[in-house]
VOPAGU-2260 file (C-alpha; in pm, 1 decimal, decimal comma):
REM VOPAGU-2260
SITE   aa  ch    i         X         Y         Z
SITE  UNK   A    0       0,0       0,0       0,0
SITE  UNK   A    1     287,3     247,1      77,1
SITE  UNK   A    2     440,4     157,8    -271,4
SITE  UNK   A    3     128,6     218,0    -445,9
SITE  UNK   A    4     102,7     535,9    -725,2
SITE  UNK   A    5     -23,9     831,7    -568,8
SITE  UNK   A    6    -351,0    1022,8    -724,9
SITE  UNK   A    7    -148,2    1346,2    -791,2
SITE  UNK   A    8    -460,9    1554,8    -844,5
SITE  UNK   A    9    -476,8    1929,5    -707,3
SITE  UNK   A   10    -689,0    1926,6    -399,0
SITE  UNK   A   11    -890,4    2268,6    -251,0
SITE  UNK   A   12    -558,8    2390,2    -100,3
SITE  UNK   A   13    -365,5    2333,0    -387,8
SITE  UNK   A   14    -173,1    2075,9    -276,4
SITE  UNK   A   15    -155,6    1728,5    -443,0
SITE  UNK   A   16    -381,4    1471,7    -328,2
SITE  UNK   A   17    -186,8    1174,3    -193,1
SITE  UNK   A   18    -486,6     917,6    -225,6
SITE  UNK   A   19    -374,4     534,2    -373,6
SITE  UNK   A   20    -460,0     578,4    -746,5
SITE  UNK   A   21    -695,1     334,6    -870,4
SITE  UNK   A   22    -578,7      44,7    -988,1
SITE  UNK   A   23    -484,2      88,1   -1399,5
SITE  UNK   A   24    -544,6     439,3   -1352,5
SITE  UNK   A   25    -362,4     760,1   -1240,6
SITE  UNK   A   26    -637,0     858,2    -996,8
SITE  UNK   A   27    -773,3     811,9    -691,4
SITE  UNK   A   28   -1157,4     693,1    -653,4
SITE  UNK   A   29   -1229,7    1070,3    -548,3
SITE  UNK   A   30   -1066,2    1221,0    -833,5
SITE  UNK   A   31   -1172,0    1018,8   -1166,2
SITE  UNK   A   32   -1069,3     690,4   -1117,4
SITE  UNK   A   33   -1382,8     542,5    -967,4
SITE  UNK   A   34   -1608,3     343,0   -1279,8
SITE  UNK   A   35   -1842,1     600,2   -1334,8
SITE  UNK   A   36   -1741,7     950,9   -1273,4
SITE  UNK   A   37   -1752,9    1240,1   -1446,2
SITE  UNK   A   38   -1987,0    1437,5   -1629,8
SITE  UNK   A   39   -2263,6    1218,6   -1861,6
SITE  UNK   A   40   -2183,9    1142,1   -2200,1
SITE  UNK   A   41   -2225,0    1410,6   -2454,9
SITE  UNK   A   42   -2379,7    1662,2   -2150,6
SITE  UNK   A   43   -2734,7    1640,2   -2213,3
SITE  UNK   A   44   -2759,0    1880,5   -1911,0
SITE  UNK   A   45   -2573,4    2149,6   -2113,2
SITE  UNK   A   46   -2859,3    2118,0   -2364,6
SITE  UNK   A   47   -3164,4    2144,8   -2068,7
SITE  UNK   A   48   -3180,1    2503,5   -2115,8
SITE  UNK   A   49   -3163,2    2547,9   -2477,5
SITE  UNK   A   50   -2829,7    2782,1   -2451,2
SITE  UNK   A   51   -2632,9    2576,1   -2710,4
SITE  UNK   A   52   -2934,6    2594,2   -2993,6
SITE  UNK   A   53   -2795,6    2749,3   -3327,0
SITE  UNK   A   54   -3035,8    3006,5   -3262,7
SITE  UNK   A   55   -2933,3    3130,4   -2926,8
SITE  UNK   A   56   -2538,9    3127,5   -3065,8
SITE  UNK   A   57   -2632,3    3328,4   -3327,7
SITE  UNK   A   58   -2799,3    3550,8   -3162,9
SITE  UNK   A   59   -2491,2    3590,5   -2837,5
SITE  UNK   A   60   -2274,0    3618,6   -3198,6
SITE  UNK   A   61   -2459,0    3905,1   -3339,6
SITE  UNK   A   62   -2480,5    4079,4   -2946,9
SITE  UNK   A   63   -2115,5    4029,0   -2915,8
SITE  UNK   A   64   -2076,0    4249,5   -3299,3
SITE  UNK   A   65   -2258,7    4485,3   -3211,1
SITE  UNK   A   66   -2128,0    4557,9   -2803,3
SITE  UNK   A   67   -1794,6    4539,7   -3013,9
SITE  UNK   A   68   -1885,3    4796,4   -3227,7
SITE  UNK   A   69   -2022,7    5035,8   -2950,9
SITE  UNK   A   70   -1742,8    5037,7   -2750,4
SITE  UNK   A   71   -1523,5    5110,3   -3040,7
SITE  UNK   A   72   -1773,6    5395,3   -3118,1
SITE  UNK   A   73   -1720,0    5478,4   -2778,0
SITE  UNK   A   74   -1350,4    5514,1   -2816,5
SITE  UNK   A   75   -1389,1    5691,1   -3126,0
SITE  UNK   A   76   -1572,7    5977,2   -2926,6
SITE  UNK   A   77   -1291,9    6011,6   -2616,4
């Protein structure tokens, strides 16, 4: 056990977490290495809200052009 690999990951304090990796993997069972973690497969939840519909990128696109193009304005004017 005091052999093993350590998990290496950066805890809260920013120190590296010195869990036993998981077997075949370089993390512990906190940090990845547990069957199962992470986030779901191709983040359905990311899609919940409709924020990532071509529509809604378009239109954060086209707010983004034109904030751009006021605050150049802006500078213009100064």
């Amino acid at each position: 056990m005091h052999e093993s690999p350590r998990c290496g990951a950066k805890t809260r304090r920013g120190n590296a977490c010195r869990a036993p990796a998981v077997r075949g993997k370089s993390r512990c069972r906190m940090h990845g290495g547990a069957e199962g973690s992470g986030a779901p497969k191709k983040n359905r939840n990311a899609r919940k809200l409709g924020l990532f519909t071509k529509e809604a990128v378009a239109e954060r696109r086209q707010v983004r052009v034109m904030l751009d193009e006021a605050r150049k304005l802006l500078r213009e004017l100064k």
